[in-house]
Structure formats: C-alpha cells, structure tokens
Phi, psi and omega in degrees: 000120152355136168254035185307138146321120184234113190234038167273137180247158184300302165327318189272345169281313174319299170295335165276348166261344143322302186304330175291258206323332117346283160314325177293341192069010184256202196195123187231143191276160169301289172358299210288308172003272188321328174281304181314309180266034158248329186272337195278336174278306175342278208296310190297304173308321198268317193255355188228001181043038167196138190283154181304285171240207232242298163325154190265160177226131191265153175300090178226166186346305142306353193134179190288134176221145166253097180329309173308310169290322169281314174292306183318312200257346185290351188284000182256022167059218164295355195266174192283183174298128163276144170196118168278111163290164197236322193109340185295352183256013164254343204276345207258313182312114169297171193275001182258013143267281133036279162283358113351308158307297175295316179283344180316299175317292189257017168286315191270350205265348166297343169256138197272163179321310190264012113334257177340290192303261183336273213310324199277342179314323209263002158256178209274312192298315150327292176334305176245008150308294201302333199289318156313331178038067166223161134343077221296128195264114151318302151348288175307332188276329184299324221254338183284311211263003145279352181263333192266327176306317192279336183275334161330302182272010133300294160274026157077031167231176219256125194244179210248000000 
C-alpha cells in the first residue's frame, strides 16, 4: 500500500454518511457509524490499495470503533445522530471517493447495526484483533476482505 499522505479523518467519512442519511430520511446510531466506517476502510483498501482514511480501528466488544468518532457521537448513546449538515462534507472527497461513498451506502446501509456487529464478529480481523487486545491492522483487512472478494466471484455472487 502507498504510504501517500491521507488526510481524510474518519470524521470527515462519518459527516458524509450523515449527510447521505439525511437526504435519505435514514438515521444512523454510533454503533451502526462504527461498522459503516470500518467496512467503508475494509472495501476502500481491497479496492483502491490505500486507505480511506487516516485513523487506526480498535477492537472492542460490539465490533470495530474508530475511538475518535465513538467520542465525537457518544452523547447520543443508542439514538440515532443528530447532525446539521453544512454541504462542506461532500466538498472535501475527490469524485472517485465520492462514488465509493455512495455505492458503498448503498450497498452496506440496509443492514441495521446489530447485523454489522454480527457480521464483523463472525470475520477474521475483529476476531483475532480482539482475541489479541491489538488494533484491527489494515493489513488484515486488505488481505481477509480480498480473500472474500476472490471467492465470491469464483462462485459467481456479487461481494460488497
């Protein structure tokens, strides 16, 4: 992977899917946050061999959390985010991030937070992060969800 300067934050990935759900009428908890922007670094790696954004993601109990974004959002517990969009959070994304973000939403935003928490439970990067009380490694993420990639299309269905 590039070692390119990355200067997108998980936050500025967070505010654009406020922002998607917000136009959309949906509503998203810190919880579901937290799978979306660990699956959005996940796919973004497998497909562009550079990370989305800039923070590391820790393993904890529910699932993958990027700590910084889990602080920005915790006050709102289990309810969903309040967020007043500005327009400035589509503005920072080049357009090939962009369309990524959006097919990205919609492919991942139909499954509700404790789906997402099962599914990462039930992959290898969560998994032995957690088991490790280590940092879920990019590396790993690249290398599990590129693995799931080849097999899909070896068995002719469509991976995300």
């Amino acid at each position: 992977m590039h070692n390119l300067k990355i200067t997108i934050s998980a936050l500025d990935v967070a505010k654009y899917f406020l922002f998607k759900a917000n136009s959309e009428g949906d509503l998203i908890t810190n919880l579901k946050m937290q799978k979306l922007l660990y699956y959005a670094q996940a796919w973004y790696l497998v497909n562009f061999n550079a990370p989305l954004f800039k923070e590391t993601i820790k393993a904890w109990a529910l699932g993958p959390v990027i700590r910084e974004v889990y602080n920005e959002f915790k006050i709102f517990g289990a309810s969903p985010i309040e967020y007043k969009h500005t327009g400035k959070e589509v503005k920072i994304f080049t357009e090939e991030q962009r369309n990524y973000l959006n097919e990205f939403y919609d492919v991942f935003f139909k499954f509700n937070a404790h789906e997402l928490v099962n599914m990462t439970h039930n992959e290898k990067p969560w998994m032995d992060a957690y088991k490790n009380k280590t940092d879920i490694s990019r590396q790993s993420m690249k290398s599990y969800y590129s693995s799931v990639l080849k097999a899909s299309r070896k068995n002719g269905k469509k991976a995300h």
